[in-house]
C-alpha positions in Angstrom: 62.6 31.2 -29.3 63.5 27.3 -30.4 65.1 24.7 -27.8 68.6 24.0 -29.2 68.3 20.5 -27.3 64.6 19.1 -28.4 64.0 19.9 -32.2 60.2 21.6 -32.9 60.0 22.7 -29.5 59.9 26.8 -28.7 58.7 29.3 -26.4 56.1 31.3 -28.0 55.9 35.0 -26.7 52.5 37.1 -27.5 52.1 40.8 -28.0 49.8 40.8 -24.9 52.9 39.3 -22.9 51.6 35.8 -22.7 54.0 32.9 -23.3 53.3 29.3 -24.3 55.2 26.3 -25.1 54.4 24.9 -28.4 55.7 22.2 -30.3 56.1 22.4 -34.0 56.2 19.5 -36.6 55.1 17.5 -38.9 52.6 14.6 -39.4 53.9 11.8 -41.6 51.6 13.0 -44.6 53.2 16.3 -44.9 51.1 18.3 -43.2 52.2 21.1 -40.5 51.2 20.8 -37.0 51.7 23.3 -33.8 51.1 21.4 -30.7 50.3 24.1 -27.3 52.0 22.4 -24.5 51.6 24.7 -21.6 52.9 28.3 -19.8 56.0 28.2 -18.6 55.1 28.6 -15.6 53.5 25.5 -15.1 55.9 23.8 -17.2 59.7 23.9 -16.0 61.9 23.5 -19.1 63.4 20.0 -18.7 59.5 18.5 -18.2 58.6 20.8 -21.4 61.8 19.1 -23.3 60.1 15.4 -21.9 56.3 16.6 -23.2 58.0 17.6 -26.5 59.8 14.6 -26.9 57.0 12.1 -26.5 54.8 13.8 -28.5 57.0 13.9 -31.3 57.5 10.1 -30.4 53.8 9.7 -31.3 53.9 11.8 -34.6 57.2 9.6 -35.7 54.8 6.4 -35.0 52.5 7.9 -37.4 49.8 9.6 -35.1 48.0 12.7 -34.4 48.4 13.5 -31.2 45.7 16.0 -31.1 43.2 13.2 -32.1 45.2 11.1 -29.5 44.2 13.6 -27.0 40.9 14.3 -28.1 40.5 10.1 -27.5 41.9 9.9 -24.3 39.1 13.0 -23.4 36.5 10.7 -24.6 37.5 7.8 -23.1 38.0 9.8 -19.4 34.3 11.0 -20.1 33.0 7.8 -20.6 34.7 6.6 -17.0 33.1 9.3 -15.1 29.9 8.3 -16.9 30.5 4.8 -15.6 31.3 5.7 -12.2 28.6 8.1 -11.9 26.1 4.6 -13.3 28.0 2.5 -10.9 27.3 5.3 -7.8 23.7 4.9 -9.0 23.7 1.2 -9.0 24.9 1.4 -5.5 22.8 3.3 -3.7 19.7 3.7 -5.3 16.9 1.6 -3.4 13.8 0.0 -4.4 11.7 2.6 -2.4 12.7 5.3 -4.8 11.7 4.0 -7.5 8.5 2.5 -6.0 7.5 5.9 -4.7 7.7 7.0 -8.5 5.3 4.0 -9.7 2.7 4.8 -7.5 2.9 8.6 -8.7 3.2 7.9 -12.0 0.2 5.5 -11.6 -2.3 7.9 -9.0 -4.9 9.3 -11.1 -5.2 6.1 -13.4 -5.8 3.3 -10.6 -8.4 3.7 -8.4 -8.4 4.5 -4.7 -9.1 1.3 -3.7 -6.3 -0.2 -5.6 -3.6 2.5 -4.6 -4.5 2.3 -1.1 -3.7 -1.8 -1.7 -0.2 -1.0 -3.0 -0.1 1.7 0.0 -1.1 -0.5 2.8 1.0 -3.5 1.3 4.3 -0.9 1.5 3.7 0.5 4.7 6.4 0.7 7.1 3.5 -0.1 9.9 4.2 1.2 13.3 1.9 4.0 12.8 -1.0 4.5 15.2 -4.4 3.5 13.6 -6.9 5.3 11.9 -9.6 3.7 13.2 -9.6 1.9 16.1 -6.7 1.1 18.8 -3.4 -0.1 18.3 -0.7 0.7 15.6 -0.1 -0.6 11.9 0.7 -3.8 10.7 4.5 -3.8 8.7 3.0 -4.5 4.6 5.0 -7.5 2.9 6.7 -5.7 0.4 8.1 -3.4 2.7 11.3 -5.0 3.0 12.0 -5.1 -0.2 11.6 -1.7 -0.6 14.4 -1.1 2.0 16.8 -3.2 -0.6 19.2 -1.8 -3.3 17.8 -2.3 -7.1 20.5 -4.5 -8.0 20.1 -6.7 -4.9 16.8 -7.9 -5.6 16.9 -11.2 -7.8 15.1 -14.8 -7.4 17.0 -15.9 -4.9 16.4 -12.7 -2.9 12.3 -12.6 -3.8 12.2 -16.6 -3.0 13.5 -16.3 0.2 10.9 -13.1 0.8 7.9 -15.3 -0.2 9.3 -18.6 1.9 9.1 -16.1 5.3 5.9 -13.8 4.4 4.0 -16.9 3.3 4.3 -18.5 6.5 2.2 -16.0 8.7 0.1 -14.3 5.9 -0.4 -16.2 2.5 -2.7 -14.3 1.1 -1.0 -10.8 1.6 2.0 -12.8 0.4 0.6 -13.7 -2.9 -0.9 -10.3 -3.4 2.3 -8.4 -2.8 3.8 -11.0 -5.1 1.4 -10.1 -7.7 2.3 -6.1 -7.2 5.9 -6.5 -7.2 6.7 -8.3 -10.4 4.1 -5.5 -12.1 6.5 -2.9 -10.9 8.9 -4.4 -11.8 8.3 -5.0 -14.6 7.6 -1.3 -15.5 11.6 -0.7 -13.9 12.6 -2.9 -16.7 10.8 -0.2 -19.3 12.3 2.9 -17.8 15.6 4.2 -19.1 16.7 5.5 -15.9 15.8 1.6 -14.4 16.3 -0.8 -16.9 20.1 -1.1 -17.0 19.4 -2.0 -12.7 17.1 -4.7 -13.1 17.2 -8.2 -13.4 13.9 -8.5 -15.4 13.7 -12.2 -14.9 13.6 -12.0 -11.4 10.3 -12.4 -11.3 10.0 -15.2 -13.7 11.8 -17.5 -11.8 10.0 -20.9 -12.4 11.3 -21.7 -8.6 10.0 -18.7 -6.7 6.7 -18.5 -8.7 6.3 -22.3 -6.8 6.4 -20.6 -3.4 3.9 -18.4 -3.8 0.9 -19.1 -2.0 -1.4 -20.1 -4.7 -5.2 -19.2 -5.1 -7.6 -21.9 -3.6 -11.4 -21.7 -3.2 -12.5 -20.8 0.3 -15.3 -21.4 1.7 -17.5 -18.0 1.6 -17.1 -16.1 4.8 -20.9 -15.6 5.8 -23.3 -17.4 7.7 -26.1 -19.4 5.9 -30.0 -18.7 6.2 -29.8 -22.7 7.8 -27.0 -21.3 10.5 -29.0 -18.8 12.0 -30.4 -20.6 14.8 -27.5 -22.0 15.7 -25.6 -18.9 16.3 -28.0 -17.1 17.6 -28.1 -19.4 20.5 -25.1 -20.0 21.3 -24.4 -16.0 20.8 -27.3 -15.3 23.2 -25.7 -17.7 25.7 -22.4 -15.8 26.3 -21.7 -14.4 29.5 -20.6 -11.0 28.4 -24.6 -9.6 27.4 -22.7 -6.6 25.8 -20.7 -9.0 23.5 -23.7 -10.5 23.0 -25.8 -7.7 21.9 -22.3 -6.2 19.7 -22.3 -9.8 17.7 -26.3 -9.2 17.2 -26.0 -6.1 16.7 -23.2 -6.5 13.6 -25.7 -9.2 11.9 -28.4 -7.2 12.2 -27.1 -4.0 10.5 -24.2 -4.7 8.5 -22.2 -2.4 10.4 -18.2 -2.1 10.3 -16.9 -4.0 13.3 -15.3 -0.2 14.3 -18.5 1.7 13.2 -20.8 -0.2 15.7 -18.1 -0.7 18.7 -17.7 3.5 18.5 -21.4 4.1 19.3 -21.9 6.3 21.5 -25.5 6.8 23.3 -25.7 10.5 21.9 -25.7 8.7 18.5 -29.0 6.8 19.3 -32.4 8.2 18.9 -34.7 5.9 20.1 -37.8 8.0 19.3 -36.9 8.8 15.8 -35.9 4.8 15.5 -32.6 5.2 14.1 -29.0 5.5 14.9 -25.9 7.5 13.5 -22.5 5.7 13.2 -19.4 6.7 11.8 -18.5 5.9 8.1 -15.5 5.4 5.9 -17.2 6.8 2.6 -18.8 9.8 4.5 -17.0 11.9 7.0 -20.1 13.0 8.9 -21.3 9.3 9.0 -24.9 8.0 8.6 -28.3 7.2 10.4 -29.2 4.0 9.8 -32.3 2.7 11.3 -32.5 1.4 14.9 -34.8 -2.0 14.3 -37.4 -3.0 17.2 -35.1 -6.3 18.4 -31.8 -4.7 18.0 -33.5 -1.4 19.8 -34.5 -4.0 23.0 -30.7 -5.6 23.2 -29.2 -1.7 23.2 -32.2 -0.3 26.1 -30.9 -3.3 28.3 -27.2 -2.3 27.8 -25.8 -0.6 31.1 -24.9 3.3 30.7 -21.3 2.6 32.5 -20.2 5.3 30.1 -20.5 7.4 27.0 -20.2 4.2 24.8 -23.0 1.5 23.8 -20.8 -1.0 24.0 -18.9 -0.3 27.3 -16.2 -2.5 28.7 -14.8 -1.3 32.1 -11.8 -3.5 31.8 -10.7 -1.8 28.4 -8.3 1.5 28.8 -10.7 3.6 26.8 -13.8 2.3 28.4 -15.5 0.5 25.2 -15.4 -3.0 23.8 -12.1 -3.8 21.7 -11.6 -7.4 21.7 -15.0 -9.8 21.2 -13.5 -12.2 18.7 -12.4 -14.5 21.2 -16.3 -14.5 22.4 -17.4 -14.9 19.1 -15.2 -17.7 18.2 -16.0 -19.6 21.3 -19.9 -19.2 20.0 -19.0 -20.5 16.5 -17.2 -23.6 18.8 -20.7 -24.1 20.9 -22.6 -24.6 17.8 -20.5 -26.7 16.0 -20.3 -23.8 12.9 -17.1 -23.3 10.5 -15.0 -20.3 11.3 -17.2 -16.9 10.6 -14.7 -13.6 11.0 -16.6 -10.3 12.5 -16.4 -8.8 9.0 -17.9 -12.1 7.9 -20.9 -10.9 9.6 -21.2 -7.7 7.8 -21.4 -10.3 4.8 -23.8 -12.3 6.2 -26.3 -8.8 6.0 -25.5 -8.3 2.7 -25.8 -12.1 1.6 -29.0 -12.4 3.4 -30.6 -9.6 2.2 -31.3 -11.2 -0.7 -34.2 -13.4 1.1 -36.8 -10.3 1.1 -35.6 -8.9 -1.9 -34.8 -6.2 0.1 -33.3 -3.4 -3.0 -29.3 -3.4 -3.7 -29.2 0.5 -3.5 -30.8 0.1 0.2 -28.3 -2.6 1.6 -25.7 0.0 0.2 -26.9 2.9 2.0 -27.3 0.6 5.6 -24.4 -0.8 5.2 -22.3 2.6 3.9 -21.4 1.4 0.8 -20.0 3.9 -1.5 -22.9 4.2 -4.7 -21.9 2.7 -7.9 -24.8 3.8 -10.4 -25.3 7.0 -11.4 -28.5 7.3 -10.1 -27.7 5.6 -7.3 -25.0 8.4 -6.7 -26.9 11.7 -7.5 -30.5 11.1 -7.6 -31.7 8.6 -5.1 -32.0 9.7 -1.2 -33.6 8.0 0.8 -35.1 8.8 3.6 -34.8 7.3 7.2 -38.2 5.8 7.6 -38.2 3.8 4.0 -34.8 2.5 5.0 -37.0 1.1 8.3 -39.2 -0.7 6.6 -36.7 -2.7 4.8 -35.0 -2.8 7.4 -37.8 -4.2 9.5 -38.5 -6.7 7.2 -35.0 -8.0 7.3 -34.7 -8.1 10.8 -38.0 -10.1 11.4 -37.5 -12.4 9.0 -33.5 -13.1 10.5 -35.3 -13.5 14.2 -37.7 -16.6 12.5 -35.2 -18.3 10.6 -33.1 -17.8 13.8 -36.3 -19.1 15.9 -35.7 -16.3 18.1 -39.2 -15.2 19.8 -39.9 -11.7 20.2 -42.7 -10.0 20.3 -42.7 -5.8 19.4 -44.3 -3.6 21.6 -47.1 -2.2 19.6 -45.5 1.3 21.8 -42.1 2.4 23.4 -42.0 1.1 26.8 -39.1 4.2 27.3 -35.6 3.9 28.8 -35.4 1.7 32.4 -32.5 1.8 34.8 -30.3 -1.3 34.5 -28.2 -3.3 37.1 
């Protein structure tokens, strides 16, 4: 049936009683065209009549409408696409994609340098591990709370200005980490278009980072010894006293030594368990003849070595502020607690005491193969290394004391 009022437009009826509106023409070279336009009832006549009319309008001009339509498809396709990017753009953060680096990177770094980029990224907040208290927030943490396309130099300046001031070096390393991953953003297709690559470059935020300088090695030398040991013997707290000995003398993690607990210490077998990073059920290191004198004097107020009756827990927490105020008596540069642990390993070297037996003291994890699978030593040739370290320490240190050629056994203490 053809519309008397709009030429080329009918009502097309199917044997299967479906109806369509359809608009028949021609294109300007000739050829014949049948245009669907829609069932009647969606379509009311006068707006079929208007549909008709304009696309006939379109064919007089010379175009296809079907190619018209097939454009403005494309062109609505490629606006959702947009708006889907720009709903990306505006929500994805820097934590997503930073939780995909370190996956995509886990089996290739090592542990100790994905537990950096962990540590560096942590929230903090958390209770410790190890020891009292709760996590420290990492630097790049707040980035990682940020939208992609918010980070840029003026963004990462502003970061380093305000991380720099409290910790430098943590500023410099998360630096360091953040413009690598970044970096990799601007190589993945599902990143790259959110990225401002230079970022990074920027000639002014590269000034504020913290650069590296030479530090003065954390470690005591052989010619501070006597100093130190004086001036550590002369605190008022003997159990500080004996912990700061105690940390020189073995090489100990501050945590490993302040944990020990006298069911750990054998004094008849000479040797001592504490608790260890690298191996969960810890090590027995040997318990040396001076160090073995400063521990028997210790008072059994609890279940710890190195009690404290003031701390919650019942065992020292807090000797750096001792220790400092030593390094202040005797006039010596700044020397952390860990610095100590150095100081074992640095001094070591004196009576050529072996590499693989300063590892296994000091829980090191082994490096060498043999190191790894073959070489187990026992207890007692540990001691006489051991030995040999300690008494030479006590004569650089000028520190007298003489071993008793037998135990003397446990005494009751004020």
């Amino acid at each position: 049936m053809w519309d008397t009022e709009t030429p080329g437009l009918g009502l097309k009826a199917s044997p299967g009683g479906s109806k369509q509106y359809i608009l028949q023409s021609r294109l300007t070279s000739g050829s014949p065209i049948r245009i669907t336009i829609g069932k009647p009832a969606a379509w009311k006549l006068d707006l079929a009549q208007k549909e008709a009319r304009r696309l006939q309008g379109l064919i007089d001009q010379g175009h296809d409408p079907r190619q018209k339509k097939a454009e403005q498809a494309a062109q609505d396709q490629a606006a959702r696409e947009q708006a889907k990017v720009e709903a990306i753009r505006n929500t994805i953060t820097v934590q997503s994609a930073w939780n995909e680096y370190l996956a995509n990177n886990t089996g290739y770094w090592g542990d100790r340098h994905l537990r950096d980029h962990q540590n560096l990224s942590q929230a903090g907040g958390q209770p410790k591990k190890r020891g009292t208290g709760l996590t420290v927030q990492g630097v790049l943490y707040p980035l990682l709370q940020l939208r992609m396309i918010d980070i840029n130099a003026e963004t990462l300046t502003d970061w380093q200005k305000l991380e720099a001031q409290t910790r430098a070096n943590n500023a410099r390393q998360g630096f360091e980490m953040f413009r690598a991953f970044w970096r990799w953003c601007g190589q993945q297709k599902d990143y790259k278009s959110l990225v401002d690559a230079q970022a990074v470059e920027n000639q002014d935020l590269r000034k504020k980072v913290p650069s590296r300088r030479a530090k003065k090695l954390d470690v005591l030398q052989r010619g501070d010894l006597a100093e130190w040991f004086n001036a550590v013997q002369h605190l008022s707290n003997p159990v500080i006293a004996a912990y700061l000995q105690g940390l020189l003398l073995t090489g100990a993690r501050r945590e490993e030594l302040a944990e020990l607990k006298w069911t750990d210490v054998n004094f008849k077998a000479g040797g001592m368990w504490v608790k260890d990073k690298v191996e969960d059920e810890g090590r027995m290191i040997p318990l040396t003849p001076y160090l073995s004198s400063l521990i028997t004097a210790l008072p059994r107020r609890n279940e710890w070595v190195f009690s404290s009756p003031a701390a919650a827990d019942g065992k020292l927490t807090e000797p750096r502020i001792a220790h400092n105020r030593a390094l202040d008596a005797a006039g010596l540069e700044h020397v952390t607690l860990h610095g100590l642990r150095r100081t074992f390993a640095s001094l070591a070297e004196w009576v050529e005491m072996p590499v693989g037996v300063v590892a296994q003291i000091m829980g090191h994890k082994p490096n060498a193969t043999a190191e790894r699978h073959y070489k187990s030593r026992p207890l007692e040739l540990l001691a006489i290394w051991h030995g040999k370290y300690e008494a030479w320490i006590l004569e650089q240190a000028g520190v007298e004391f003489a071993q008793p050629l037998q135990s003397q056994g446990l005494r009751v203490v004020a």
